[in-house]
Structures are given as C-alpha cells and as structure tokens.
C-alpha positions as CSV (number, residue, x, y, z in Angstrom):
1,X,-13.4,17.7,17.8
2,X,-16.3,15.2,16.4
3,X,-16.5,11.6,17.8
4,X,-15.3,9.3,15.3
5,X,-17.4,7.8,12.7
6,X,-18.7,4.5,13.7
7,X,-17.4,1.5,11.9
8,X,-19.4,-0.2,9.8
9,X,-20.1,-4.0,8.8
10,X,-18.6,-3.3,5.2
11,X,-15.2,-2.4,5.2
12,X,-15.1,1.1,3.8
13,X,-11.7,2.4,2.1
14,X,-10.5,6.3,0.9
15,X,-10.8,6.2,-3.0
16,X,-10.0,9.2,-4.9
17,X,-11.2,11.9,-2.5
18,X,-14.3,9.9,-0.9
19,X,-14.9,7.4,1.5
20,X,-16.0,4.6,0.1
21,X,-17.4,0.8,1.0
22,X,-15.3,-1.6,-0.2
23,X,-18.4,-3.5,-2.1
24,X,-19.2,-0.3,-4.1
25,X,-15.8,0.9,-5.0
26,X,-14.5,1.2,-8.5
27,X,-11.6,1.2,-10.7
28,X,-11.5,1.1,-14.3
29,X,-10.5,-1.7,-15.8
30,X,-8.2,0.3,-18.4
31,X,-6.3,1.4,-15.0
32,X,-2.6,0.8,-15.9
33,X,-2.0,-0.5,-12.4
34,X,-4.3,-3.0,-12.9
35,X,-3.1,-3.3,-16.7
36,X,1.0,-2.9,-16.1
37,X,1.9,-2.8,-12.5
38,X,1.9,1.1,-13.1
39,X,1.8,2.1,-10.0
40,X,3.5,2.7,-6.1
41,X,2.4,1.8,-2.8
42,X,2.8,2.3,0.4
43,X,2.2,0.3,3.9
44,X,2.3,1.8,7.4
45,X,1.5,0.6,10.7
46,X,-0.8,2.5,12.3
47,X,-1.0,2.3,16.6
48,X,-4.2,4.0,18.3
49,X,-5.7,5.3,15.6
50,X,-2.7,7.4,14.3
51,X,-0.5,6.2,10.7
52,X,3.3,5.9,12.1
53,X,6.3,7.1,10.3
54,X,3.9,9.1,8.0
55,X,5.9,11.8,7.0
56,X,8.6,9.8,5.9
57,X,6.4,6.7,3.9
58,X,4.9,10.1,2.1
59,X,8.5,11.3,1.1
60,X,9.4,8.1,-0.5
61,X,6.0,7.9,-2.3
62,X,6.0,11.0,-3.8
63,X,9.8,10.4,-4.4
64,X,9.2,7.8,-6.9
65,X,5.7,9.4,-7.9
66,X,8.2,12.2,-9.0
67,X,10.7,9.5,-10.7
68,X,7.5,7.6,-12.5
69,X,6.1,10.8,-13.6
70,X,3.1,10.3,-12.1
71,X,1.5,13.4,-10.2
72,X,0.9,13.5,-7.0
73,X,-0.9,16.8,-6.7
74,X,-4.0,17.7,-4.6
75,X,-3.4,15.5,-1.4
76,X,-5.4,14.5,0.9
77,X,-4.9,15.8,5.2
78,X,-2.9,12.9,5.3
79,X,-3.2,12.6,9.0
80,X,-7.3,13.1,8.6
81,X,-7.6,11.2,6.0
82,X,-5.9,7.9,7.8
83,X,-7.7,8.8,11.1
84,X,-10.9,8.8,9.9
85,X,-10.5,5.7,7.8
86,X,-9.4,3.9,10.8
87,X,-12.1,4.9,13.3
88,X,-14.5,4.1,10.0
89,X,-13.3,0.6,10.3
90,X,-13.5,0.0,14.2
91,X,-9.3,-0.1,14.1
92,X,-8.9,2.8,15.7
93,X,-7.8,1.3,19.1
94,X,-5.0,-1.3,18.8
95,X,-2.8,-1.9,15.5
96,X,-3.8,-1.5,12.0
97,X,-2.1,-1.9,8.6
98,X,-2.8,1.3,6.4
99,X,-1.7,0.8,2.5
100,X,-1.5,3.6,0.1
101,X,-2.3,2.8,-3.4
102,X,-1.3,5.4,-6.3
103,X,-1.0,4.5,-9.8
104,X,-0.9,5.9,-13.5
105,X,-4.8,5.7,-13.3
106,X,-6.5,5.1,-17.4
107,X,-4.0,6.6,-20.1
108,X,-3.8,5.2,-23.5
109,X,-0.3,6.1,-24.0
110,X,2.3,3.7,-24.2
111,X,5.7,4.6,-22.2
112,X,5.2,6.4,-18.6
113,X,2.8,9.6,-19.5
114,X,2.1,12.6,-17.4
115,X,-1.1,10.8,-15.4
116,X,-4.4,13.4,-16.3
117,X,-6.6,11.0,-13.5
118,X,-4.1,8.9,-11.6
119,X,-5.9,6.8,-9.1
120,X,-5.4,7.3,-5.5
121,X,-6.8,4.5,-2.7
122,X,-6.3,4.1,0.5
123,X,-7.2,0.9,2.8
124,X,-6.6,-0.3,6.1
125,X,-7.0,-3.8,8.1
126,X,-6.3,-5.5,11.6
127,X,-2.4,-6.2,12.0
128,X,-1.3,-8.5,14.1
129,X,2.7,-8.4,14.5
130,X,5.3,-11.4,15.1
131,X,4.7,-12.7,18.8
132,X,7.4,-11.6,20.7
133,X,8.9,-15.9,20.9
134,X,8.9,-15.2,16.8
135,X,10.9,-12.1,17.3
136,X,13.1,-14.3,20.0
137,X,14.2,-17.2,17.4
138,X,14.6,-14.8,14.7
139,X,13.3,-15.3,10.9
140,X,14.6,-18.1,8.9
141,X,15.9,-16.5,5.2
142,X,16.4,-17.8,2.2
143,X,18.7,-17.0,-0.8
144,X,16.6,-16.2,-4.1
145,X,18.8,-17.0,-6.9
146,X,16.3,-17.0,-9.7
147,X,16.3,-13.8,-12.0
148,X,17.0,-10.9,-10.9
149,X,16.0,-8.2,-9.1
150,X,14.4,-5.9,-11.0
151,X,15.2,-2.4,-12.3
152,X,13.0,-0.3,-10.6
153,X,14.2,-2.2,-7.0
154,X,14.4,0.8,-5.5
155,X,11.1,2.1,-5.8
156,X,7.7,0.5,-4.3
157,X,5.9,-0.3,-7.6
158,X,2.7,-2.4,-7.9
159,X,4.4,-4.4,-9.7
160,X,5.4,-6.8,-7.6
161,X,5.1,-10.4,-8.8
162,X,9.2,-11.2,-8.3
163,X,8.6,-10.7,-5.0
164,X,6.0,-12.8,-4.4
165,X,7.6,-15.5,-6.8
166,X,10.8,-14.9,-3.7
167,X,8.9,-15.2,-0.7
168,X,6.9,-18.4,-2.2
169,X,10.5,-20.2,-3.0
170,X,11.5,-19.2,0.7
171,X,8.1,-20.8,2.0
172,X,8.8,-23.8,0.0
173,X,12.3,-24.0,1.9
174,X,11.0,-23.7,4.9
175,X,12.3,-20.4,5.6
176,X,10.2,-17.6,6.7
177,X,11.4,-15.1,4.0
178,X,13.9,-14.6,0.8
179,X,16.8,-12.2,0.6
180,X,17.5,-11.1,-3.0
C-alpha cells in the first residue's frame, strides 16, 4: 500500500472523477443544484482516516437518487475515494466531516429529467464534535411552527433553505436547535 498523499495548503475536494483544489474547481452555472436545489447530499463523520456508517449514508443516497431520477451510475471506490481525500487534506488522523454532493447536473428540461452529466463532488473538513459537558446538559430545542415541512422531508435534497430558516428561529430563541 502507497503512503498517503501529502496534504496540501489548498484544500483539494473529489469533483466528478478527479481530485481537484478547491480554487480551481468548477461547476456550471446552469447546474440545477445551484439553479433549483436539484440535488441530495450527504454528511459522514469520518474517524482515522476512514468515512463511518458508509454503507448505509450510500443506501439512502442512491435511495432518493433512485426516487429523484437522478443516476447514480459509475461510482467511485467509495472507501478510496474518501481515504484519499482525507489524507489529501491532512485529516486523516483525528475527525473529519465528509459531505457528498450529487445533483441533476446542467439539463434544460423543466420537471425532474433523466440527468445525461449529473454532478458528483465530494468535500471534507476538520470536525470538532459537542464537548462532552455539551452532551451532559443536553441541547436546548425549539418548536418551528412556521410553514411546513416540506414534501420531499424525507429525502436529503440541496434544497435546504426551511431548514436553515428553522435552526435560525431556534438560535434567535436561544435554543440550540428546532424540531419541525
């Protein structure tokens, strides 16, 4: 097995089969994610270099891939893929957040059309988790009673502005997060 790349000063990300520094990564504007929301993500913890729970973030993405008719074919070695993209960014000792980006990539078509090019990005940063006194004295909620939650709830779409609209109300409260 090959040492692991050294890390660079640019953070580098896994863009649509390459690895990529951040700085010279590209996405067309006519992306529907970027346009719509049209896309799913995922977010892992990673621990030593190694993407937890994997298997079963990958299920639920292709899952709603499969529901938003947007293919998921020709995968990356998952496991590769997030190792490598760790040691690239000096987090492959300690904790790391790893987030999975797949959306509808450019289509002109109104409705949700078969993706031809869907985008697929990966990216990963430092974590640092709750101290263990946070975990202690628990998380203040709050009660989001504006709208409602939307249709596609069920599904980790990049469209995600409720949520955010939540967790800023909760903040406001002085709770440390909204329950819907």
């Amino acid at each position: 097995m090959s040492p692991p790349p050294a890390p660079t000063d640019e953070p580098v990300l896994w863009l649509n089969g390459a690895f990529t520094p951040l700085g010279q990564a590209a996405v067309s504007p006519l992306d529907r994610g970027l346009l719509y929301g049209d896309g799913l993500f995922e977010t892992l913890r990673a621990q030593e270099g190694r993407a937890l729970f994997l298997d079963e973030h990958l299920a639920r993405l292709r899952a709603s891939a499969r529901f938003l008719n947007i293919p998921l074919a020709g995968e990356p070695a998952w496991p590769a893929v997030m190792a490598e993209l760790l040691a690239r960014n000096g987090l492959h000792q300690g904790l790391a957040r790893v987030k999975i980006v797949l959306t509808r990539g450019a289509e002109a078509a109104l409705g949700l059309p078969a993706a031809t090019q869907p985008t697929l990005m990966v990216t990963a940063q430092a974590y640092t988790p709750p101290t263990p006194q946070a975990y202690g004295a628990g998380w203040r909620l709050h009660t989001f009673t504006q709208g409602a939650a939307p249709a596609l709830a069920g599904h980790k779409t990049l469209n995600y502005l409720y949520y955010l609209w939540a967790r800023q109300a909760a903040g406001q409260a002085g709770a440390d997060a909204a329950t819907i």
